[in-house]
PyMOL Python script that loads the backbone (N, CA, C, O; Angstrom):
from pymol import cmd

cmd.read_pdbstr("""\
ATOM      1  N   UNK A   1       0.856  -1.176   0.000  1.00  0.00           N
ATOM      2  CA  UNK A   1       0.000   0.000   0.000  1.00  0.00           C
ATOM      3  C   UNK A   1       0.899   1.235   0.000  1.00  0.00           C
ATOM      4  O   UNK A   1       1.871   1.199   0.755  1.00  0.00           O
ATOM      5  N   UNK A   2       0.717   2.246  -0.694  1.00  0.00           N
ATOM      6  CA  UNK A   2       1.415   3.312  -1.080  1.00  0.00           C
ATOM      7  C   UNK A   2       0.554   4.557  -0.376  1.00  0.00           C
ATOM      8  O   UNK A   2      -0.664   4.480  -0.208  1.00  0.00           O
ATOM      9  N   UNK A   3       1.389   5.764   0.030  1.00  0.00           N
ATOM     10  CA  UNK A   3       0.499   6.727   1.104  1.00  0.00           C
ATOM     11  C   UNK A   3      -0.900   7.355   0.217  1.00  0.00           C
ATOM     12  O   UNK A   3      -1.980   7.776   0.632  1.00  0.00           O
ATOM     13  N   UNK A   4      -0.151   7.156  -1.671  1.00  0.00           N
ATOM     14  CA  UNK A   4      -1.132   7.311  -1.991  1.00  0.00           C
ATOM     15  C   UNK A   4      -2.097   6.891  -2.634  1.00  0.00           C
ATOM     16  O   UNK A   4      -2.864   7.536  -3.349  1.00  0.00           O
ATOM     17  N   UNK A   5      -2.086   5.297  -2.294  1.00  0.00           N
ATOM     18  CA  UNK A   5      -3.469   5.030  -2.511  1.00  0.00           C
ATOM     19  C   UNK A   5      -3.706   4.214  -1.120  1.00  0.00           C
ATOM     20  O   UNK A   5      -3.666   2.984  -1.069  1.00  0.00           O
ATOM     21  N   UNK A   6      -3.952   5.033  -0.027  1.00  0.00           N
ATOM     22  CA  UNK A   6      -4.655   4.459   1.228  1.00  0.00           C
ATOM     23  C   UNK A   6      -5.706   4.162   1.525  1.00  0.00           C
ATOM     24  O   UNK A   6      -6.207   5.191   1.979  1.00  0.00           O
ATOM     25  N   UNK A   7      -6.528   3.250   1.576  1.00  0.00           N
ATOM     26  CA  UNK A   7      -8.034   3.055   2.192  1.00  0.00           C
ATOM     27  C   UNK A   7      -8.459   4.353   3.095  1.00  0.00           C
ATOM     28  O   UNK A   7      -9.487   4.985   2.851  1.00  0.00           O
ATOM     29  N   UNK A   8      -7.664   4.651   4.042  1.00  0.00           N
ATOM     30  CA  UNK A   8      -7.985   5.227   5.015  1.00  0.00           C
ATOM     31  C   UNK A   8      -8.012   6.850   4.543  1.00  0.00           C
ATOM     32  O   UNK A   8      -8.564   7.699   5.242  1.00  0.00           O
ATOM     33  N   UNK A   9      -7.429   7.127   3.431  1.00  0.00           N
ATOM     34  CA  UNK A   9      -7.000   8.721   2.557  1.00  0.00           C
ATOM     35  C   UNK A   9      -7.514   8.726   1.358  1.00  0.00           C
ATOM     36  O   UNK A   9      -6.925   9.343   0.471  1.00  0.00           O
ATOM     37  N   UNK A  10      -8.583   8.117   1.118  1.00  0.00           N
ATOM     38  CA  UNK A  10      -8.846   7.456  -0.584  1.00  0.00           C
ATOM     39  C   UNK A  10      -8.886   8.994  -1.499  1.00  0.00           C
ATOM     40  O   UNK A  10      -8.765   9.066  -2.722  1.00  0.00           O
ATOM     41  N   UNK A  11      -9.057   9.985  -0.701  1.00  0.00           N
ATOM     42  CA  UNK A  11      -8.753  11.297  -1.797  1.00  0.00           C
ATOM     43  C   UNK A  11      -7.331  11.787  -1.692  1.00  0.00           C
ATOM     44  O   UNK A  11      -7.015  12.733  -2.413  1.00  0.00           O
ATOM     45  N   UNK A  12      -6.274  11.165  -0.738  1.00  0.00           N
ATOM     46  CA  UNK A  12      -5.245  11.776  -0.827  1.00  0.00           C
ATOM     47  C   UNK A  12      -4.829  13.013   0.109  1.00  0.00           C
ATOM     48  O   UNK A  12      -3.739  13.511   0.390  1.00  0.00           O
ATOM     49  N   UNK A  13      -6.076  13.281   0.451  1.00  0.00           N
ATOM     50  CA  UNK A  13      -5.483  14.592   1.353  1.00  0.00           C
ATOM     51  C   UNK A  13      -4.632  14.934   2.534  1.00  0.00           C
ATOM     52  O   UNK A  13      -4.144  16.011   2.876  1.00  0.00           O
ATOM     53  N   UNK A  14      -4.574  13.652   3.112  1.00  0.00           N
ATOM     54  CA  UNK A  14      -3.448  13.892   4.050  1.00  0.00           C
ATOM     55  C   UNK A  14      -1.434  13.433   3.551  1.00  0.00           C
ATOM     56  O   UNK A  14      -0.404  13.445   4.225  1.00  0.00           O
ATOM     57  N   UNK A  15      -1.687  13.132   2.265  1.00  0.00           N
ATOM     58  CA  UNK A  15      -0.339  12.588   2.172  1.00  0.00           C
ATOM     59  C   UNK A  15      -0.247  13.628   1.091  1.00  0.00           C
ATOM     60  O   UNK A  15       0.882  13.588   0.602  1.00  0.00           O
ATOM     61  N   UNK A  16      -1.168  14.743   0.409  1.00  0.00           N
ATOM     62  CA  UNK A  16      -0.700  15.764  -0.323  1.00  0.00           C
ATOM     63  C   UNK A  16      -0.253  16.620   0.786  1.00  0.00           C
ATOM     64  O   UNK A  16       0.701  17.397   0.760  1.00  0.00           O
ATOM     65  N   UNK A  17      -1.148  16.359   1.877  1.00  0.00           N
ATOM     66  CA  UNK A  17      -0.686  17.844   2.885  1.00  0.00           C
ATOM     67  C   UNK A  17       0.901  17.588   3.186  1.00  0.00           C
ATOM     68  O   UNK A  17       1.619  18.512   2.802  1.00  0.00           O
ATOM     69  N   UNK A  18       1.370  16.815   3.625  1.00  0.00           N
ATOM     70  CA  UNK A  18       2.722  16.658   3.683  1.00  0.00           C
ATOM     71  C   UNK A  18       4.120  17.335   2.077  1.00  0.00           C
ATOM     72  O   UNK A  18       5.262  17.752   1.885  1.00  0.00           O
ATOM     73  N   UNK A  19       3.288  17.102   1.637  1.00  0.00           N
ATOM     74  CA  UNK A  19       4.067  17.650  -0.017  1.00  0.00           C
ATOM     75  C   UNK A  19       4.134  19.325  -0.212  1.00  0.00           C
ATOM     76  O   UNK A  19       5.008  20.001  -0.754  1.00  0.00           O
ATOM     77  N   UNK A  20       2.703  19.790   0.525  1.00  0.00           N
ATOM     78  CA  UNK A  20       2.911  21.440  -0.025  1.00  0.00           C
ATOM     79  C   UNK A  20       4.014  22.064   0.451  1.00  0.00           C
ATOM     80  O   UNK A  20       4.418  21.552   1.495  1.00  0.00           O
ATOM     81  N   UNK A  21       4.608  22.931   0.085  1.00  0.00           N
ATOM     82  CA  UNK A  21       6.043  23.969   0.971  1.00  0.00           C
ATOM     83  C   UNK A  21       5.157  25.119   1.614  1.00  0.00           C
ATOM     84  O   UNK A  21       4.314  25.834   1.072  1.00  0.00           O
ATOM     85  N   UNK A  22       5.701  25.079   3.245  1.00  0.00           N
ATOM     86  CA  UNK A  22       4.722  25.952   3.465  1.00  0.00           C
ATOM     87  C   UNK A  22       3.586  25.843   4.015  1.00  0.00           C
ATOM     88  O   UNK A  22       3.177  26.692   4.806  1.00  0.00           O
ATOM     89  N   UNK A  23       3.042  24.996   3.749  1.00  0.00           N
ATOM     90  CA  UNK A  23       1.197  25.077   4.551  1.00  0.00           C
ATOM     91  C   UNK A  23       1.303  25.666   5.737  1.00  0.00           C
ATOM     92  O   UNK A  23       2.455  25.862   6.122  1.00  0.00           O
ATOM     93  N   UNK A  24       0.456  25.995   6.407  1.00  0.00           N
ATOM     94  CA  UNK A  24       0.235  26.237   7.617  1.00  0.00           C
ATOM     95  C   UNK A  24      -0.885  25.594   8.373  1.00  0.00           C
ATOM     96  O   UNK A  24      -1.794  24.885   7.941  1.00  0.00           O
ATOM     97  N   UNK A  25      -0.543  26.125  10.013  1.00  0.00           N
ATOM     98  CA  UNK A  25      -1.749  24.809  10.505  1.00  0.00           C
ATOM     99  C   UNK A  25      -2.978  25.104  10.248  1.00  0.00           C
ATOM    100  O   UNK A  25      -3.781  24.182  10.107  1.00  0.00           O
ATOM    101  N   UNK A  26      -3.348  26.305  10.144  1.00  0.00           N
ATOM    102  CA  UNK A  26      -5.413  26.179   9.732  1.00  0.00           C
ATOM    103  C   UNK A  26      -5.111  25.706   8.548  1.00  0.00           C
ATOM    104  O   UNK A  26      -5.296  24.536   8.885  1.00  0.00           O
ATOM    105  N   UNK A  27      -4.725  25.594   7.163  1.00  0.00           N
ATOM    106  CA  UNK A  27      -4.707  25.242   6.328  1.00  0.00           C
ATOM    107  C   UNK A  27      -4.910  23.669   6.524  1.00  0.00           C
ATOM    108  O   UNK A  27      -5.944  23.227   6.023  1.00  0.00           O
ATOM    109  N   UNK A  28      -3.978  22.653   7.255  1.00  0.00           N
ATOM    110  CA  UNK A  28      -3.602  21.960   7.573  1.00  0.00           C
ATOM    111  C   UNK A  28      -5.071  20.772   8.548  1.00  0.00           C
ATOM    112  O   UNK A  28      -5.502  19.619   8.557  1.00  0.00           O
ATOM    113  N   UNK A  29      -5.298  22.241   9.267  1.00  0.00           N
ATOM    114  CA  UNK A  29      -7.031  21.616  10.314  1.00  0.00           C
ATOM    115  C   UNK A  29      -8.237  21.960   9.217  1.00  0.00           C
ATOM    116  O   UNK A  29      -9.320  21.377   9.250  1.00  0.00           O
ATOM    117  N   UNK A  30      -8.063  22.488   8.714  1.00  0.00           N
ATOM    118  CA  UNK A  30      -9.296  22.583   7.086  1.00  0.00           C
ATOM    119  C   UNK A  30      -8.982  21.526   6.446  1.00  0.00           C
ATOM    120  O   UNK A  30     -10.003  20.847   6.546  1.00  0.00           O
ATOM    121  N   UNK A  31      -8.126  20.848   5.761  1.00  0.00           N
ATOM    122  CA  UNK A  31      -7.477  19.504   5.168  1.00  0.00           C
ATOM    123  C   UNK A  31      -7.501  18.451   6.200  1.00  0.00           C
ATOM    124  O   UNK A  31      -7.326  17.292   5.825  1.00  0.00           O
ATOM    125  N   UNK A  32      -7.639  18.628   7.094  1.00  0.00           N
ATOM    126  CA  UNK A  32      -8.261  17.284   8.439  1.00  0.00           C
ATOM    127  C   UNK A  32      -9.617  17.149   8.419  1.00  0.00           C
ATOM    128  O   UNK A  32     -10.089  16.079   8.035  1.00  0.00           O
ATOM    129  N   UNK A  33     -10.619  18.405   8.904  1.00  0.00           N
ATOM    130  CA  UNK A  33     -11.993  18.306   9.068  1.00  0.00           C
ATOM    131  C   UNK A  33     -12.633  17.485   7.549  1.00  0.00           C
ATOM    132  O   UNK A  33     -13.671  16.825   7.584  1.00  0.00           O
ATOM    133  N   UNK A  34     -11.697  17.698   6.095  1.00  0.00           N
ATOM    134  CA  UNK A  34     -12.456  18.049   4.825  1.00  0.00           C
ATOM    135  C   UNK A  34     -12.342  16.016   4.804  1.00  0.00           C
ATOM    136  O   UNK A  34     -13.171  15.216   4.372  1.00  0.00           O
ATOM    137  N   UNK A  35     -11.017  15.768   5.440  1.00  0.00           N
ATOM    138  CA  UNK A  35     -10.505  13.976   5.760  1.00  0.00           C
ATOM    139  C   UNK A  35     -11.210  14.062   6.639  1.00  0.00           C
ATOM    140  O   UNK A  35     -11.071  15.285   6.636  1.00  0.00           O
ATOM    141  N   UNK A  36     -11.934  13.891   7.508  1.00  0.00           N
ATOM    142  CA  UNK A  36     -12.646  13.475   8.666  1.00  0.00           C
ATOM    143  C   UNK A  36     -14.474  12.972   7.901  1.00  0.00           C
ATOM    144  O   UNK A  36     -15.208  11.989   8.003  1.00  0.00           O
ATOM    145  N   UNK A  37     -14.527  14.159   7.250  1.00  0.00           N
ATOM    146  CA  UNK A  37     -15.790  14.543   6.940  1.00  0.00           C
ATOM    147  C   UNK A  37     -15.887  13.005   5.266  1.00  0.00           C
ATOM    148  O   UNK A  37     -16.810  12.432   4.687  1.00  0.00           O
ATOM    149  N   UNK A  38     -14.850  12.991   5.198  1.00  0.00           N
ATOM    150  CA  UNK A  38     -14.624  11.980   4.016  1.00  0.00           C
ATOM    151  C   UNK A  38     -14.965  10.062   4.600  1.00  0.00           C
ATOM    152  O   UNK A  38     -15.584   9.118   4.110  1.00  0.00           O
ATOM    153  N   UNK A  39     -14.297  10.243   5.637  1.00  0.00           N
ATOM    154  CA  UNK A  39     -14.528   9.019   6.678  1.00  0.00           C
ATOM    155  C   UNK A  39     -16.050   8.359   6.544  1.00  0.00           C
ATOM    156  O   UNK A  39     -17.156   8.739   6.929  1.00  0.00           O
ATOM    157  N   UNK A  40     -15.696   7.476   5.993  1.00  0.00           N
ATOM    158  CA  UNK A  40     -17.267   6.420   5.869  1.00  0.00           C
ATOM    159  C   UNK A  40     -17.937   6.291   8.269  1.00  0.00           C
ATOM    160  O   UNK A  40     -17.154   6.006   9.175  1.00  0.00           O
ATOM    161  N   UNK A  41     -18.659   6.445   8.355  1.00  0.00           N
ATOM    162  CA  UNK A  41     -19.779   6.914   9.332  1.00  0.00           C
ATOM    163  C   UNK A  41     -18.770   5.564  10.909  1.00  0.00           C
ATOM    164  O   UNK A  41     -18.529   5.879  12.075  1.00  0.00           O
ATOM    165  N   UNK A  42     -18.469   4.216  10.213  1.00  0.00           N
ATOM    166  CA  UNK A  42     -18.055   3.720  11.208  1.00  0.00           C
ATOM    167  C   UNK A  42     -16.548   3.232  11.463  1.00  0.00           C
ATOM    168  O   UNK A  42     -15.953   2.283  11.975  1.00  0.00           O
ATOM    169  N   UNK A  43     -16.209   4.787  10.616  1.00  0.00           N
ATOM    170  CA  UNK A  43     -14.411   4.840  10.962  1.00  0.00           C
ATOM    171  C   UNK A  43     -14.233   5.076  12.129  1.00  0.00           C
ATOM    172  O   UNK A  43     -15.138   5.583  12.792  1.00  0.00           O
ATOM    173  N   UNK A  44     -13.097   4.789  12.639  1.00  0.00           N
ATOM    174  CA  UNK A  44     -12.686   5.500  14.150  1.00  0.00           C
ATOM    175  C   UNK A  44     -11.720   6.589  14.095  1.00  0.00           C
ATOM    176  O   UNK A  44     -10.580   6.130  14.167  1.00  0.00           O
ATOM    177  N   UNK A  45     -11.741   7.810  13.999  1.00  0.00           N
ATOM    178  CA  UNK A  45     -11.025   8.750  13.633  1.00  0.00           C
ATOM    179  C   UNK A  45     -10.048   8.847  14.071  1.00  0.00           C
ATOM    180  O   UNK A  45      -9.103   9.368  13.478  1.00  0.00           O
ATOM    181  N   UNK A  46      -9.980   8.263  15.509  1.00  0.00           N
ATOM    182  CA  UNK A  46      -8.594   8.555  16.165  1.00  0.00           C
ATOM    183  C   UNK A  46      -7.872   7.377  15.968  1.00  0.00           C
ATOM    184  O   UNK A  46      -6.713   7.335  16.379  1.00  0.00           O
ATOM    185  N   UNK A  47      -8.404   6.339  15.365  1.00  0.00           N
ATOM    186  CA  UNK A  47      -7.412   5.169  15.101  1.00  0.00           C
ATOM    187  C   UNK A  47      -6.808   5.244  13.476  1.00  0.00           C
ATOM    188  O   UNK A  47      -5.936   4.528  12.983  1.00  0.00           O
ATOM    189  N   UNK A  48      -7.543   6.308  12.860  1.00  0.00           N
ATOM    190  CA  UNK A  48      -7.193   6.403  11.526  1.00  0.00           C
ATOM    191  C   UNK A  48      -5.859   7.598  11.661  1.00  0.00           C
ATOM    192  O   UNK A  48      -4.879   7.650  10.918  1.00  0.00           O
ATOM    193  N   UNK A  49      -6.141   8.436  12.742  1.00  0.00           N
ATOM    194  CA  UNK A  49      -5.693   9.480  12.962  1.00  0.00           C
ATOM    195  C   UNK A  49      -3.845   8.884  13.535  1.00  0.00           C
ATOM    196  O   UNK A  49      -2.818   9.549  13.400  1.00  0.00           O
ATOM    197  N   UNK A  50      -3.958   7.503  14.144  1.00  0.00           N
ATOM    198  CA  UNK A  50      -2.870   6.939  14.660  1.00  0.00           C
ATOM    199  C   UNK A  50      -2.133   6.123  13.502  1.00  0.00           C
ATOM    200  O   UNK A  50      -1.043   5.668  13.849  1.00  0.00           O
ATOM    201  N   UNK A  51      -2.487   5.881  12.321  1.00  0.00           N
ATOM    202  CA  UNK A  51      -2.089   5.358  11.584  1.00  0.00           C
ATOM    203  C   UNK A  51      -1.447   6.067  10.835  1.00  0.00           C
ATOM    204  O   UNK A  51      -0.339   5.696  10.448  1.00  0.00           O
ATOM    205  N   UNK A  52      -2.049   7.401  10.402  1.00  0.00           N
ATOM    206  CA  UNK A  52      -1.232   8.261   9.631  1.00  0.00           C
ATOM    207  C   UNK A  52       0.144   8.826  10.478  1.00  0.00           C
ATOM    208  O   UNK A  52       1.278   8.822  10.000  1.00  0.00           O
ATOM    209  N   UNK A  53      -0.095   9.148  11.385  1.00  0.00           N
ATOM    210  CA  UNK A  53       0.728   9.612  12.488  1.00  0.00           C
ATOM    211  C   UNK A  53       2.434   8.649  12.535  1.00  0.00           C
ATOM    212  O   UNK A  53       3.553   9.092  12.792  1.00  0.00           O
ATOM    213  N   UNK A  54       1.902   6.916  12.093  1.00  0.00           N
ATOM    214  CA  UNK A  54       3.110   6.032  12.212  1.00  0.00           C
ATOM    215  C   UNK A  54       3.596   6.184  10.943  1.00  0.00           C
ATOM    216  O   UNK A  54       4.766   5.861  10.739  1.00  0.00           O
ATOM    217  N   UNK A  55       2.871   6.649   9.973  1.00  0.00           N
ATOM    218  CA  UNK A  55       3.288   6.548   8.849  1.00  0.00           C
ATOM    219  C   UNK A  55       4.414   7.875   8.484  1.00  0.00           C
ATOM    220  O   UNK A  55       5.376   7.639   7.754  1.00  0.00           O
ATOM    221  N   UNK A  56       4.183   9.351   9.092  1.00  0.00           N
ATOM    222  CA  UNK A  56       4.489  10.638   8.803  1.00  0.00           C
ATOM    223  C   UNK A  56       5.214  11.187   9.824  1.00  0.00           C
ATOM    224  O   UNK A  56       6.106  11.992   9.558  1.00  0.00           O
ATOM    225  N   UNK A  57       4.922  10.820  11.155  1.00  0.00           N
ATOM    226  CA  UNK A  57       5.624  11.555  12.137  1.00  0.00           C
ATOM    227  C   UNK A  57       7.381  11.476  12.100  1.00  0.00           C
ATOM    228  O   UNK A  57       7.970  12.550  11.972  1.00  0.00           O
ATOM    229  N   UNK A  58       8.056  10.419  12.194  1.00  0.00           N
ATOM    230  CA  UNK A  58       9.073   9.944  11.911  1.00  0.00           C
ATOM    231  C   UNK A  58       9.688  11.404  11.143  1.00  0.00           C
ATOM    232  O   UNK A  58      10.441  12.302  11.521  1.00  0.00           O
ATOM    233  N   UNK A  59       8.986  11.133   9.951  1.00  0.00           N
ATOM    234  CA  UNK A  59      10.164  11.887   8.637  1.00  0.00           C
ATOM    235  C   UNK A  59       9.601  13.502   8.901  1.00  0.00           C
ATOM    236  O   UNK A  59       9.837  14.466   8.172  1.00  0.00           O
ATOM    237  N   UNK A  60       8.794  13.493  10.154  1.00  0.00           N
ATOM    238  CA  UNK A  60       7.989  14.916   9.160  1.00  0.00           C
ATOM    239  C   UNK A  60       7.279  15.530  10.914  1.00  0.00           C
ATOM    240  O   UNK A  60       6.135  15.926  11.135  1.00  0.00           O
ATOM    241  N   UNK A  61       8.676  15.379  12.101  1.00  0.00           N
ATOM    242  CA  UNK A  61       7.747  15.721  13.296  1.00  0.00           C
ATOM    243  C   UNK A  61       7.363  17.467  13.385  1.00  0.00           C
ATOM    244  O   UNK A  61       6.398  17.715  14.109  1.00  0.00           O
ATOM    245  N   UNK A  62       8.007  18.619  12.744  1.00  0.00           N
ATOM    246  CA  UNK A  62       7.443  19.372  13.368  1.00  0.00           C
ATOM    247  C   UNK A  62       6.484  20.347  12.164  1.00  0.00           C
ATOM    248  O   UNK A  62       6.554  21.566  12.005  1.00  0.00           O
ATOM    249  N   UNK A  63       5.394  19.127  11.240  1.00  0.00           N
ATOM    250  CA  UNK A  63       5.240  19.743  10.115  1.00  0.00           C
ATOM    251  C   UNK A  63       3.863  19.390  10.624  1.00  0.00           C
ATOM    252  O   UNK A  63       3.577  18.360  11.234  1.00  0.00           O
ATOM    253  N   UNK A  64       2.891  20.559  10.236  1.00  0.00           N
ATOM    254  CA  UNK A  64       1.722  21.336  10.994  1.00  0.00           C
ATOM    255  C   UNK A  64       0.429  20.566  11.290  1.00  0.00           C
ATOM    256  O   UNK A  64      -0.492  20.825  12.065  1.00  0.00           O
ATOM    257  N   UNK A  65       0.768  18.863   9.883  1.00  0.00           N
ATOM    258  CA  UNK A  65      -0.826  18.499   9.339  1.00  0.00           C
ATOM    259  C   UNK A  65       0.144  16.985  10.940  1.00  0.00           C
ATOM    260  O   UNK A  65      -0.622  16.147  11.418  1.00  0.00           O
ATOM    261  N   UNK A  66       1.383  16.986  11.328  1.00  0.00           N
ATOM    262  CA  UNK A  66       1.448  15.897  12.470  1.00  0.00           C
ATOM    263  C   UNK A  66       1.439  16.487  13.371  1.00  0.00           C
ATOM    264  O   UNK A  66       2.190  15.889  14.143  1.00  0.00           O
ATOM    265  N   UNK A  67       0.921  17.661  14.022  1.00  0.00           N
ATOM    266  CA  UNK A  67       0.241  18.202  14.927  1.00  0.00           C
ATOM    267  C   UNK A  67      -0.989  18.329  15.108  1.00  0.00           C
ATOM    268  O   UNK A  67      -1.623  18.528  16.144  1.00  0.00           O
ATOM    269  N   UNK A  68      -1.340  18.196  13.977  1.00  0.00           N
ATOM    270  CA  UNK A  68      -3.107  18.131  14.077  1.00  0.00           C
ATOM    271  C   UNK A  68      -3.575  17.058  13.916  1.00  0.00           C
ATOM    272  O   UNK A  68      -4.742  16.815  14.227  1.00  0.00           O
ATOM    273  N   UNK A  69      -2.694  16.094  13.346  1.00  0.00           N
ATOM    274  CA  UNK A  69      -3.105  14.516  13.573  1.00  0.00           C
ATOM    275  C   UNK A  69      -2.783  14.118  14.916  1.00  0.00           C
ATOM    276  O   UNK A  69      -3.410  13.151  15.348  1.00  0.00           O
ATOM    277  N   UNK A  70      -1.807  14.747  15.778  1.00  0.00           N
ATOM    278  CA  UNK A  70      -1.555  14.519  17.133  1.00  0.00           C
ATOM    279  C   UNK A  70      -2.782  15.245  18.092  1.00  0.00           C
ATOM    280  O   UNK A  70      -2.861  14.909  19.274  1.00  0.00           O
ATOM    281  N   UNK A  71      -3.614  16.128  17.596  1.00  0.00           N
ATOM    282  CA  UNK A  71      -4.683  16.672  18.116  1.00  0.00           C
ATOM    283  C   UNK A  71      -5.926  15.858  18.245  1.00  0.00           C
ATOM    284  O   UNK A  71      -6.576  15.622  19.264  1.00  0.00           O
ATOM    285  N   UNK A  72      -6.170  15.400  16.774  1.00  0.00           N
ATOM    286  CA  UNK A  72      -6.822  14.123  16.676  1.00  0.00           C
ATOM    287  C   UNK A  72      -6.850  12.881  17.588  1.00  0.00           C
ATOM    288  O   UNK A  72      -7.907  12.250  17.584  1.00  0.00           O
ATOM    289  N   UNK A  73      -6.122  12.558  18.155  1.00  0.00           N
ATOM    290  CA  UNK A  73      -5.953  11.668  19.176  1.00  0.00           C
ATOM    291  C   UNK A  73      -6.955  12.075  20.247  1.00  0.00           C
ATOM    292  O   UNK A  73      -7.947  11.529  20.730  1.00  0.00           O
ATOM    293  N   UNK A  74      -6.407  13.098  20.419  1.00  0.00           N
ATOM    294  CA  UNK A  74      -7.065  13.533  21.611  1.00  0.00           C
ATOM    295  C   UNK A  74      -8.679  13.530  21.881  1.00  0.00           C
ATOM    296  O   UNK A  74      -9.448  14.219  21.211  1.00  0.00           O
ATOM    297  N   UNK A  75      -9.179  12.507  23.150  1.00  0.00           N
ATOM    298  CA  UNK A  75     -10.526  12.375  23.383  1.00  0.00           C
ATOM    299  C   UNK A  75     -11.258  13.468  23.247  1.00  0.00           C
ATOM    300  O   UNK A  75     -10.785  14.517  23.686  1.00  0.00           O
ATOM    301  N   UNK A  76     -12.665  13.477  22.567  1.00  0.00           N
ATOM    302  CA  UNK A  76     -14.054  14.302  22.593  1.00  0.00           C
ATOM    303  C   UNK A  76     -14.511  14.309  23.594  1.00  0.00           C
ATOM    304  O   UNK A  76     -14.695  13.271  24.229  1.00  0.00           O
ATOM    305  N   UNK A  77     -14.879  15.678  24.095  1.00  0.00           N
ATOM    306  CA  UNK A  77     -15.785  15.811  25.140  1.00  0.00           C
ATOM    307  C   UNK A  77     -17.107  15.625  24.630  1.00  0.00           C
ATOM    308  O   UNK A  77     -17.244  15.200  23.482  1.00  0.00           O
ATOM    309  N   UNK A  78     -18.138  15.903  25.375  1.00  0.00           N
ATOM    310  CA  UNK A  78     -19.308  16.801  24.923  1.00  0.00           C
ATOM    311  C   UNK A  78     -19.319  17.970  25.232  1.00  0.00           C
ATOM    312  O   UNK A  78     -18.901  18.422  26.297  1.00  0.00           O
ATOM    313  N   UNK A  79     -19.941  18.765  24.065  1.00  0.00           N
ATOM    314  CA  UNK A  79     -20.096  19.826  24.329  1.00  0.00           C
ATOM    315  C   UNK A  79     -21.012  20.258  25.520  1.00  0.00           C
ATOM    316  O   UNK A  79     -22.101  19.755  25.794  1.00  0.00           O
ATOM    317  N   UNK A  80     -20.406  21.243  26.161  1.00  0.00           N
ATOM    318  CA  UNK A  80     -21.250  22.180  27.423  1.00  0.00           C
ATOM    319  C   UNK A  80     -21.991  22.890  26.796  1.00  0.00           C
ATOM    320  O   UNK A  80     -21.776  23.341  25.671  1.00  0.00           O
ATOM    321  N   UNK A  81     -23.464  23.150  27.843  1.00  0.00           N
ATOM    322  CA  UNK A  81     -24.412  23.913  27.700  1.00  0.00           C
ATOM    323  C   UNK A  81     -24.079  25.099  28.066  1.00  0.00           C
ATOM    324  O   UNK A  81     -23.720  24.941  29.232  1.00  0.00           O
ATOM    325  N   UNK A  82     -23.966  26.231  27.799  1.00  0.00           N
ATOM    326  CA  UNK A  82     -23.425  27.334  28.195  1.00  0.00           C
ATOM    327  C   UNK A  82     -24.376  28.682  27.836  1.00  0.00           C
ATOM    328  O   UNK A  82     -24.646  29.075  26.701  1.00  0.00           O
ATOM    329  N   UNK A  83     -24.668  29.087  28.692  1.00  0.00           N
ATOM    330  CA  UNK A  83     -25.629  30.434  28.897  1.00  0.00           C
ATOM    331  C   UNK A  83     -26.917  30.156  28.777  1.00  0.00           C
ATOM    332  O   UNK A  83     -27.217  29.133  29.393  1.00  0.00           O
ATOM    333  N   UNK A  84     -27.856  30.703  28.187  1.00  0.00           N
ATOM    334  CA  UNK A  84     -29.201  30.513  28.015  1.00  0.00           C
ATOM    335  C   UNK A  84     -30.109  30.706  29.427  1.00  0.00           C
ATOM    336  O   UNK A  84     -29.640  30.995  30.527  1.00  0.00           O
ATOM    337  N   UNK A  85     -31.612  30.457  29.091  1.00  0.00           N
ATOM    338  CA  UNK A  85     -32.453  31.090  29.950  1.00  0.00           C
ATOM    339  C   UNK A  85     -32.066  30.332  31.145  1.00  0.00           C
ATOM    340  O   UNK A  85     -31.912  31.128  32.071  1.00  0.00           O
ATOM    341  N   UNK A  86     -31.825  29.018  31.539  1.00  0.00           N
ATOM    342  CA  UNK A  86     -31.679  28.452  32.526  1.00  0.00           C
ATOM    343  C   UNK A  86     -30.438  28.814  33.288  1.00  0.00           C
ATOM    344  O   UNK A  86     -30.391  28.480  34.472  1.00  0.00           O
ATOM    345  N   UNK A  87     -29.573  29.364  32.830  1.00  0.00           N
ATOM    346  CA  UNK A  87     -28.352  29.999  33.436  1.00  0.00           C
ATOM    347  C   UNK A  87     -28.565  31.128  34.369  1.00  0.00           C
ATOM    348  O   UNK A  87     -28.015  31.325  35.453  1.00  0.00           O
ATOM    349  N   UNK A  88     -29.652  31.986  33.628  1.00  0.00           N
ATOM    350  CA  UNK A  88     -30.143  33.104  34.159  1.00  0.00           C
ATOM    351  C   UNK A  88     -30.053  33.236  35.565  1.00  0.00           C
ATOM    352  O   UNK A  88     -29.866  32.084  35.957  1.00  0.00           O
ATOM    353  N   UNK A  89     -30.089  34.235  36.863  1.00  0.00           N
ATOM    354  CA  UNK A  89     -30.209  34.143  37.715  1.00  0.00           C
ATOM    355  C   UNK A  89     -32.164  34.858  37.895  1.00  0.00           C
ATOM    356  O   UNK A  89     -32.918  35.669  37.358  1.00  0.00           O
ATOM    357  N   UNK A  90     -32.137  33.775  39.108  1.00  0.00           N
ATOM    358  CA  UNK A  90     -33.871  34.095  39.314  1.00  0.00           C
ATOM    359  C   UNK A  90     -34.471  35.177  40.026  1.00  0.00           C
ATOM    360  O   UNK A  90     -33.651  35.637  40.821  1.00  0.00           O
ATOM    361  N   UNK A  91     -35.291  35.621  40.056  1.00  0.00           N
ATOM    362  CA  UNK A  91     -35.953  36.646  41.167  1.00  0.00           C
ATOM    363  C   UNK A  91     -37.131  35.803  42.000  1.00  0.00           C
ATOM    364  O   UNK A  91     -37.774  36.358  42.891  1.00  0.00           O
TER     365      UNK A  91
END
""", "prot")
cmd.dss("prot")
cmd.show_as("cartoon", "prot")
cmd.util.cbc("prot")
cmd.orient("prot")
C-alpha cells in the first residue's frame, strides 16, 4: 500500500498535505476536518488518525498536518451547555 493510494486517505489529502512547501496549521485543520468529513460513518477517527501519524511523524515531526493529527488523538468531550435562559439568575 502506497500513502497514496490508502483506504484510510482514498482522496489523498493527508499525504498531499505533507508535499505542499509551506502550509500552515489552519490550512492543515481545514485539510483534516475536509478527511474526517470523508470518513465512511463507522471509521474510528482517532485510530485512523494513529495510523497516519506512524506513517508521517518519523520523517515529518514538526510539520503542521502531524500536529493536528496529534490533536486528533485527543478524546471528545461533549459539548457544554453554556448560557441561556436556565443559566439566568432568578428573582
Amino acid at each position: 500500500m502506497t500513502a497514496r493510494h490508502n483506504p484510510l486517505d482514498h482522496k489523498g489529502l493527508i499525504c498531499e498535505s505533507y508535499r505542499i512547501d509551506g502550509i500552515t496549521a489552519a490550512e492543515c485543520r481545514s485539510i483534516f476536518l475536509d478527511w474526517v468529513l470523508s470518513l465512511p460513518d463507522d471509521q474510528n477517527i482517532q485510530h485512523a488518525a494513529a495510523h497516519f501519524l506512524t506513517l508521517y511523524e518519523a520523517d515529518h515531526p514538526d510539520h503542521p498536518m502531524t500536529e493536528v493529527l496529534r490533536q486528533g488523538l485527543l478524546p471528545r468531550h461533549a459539548p457544554r451547555r453554556r448560557g441561556g435562559w436556565k443559566s439566568r439568575p432568578r428573582d
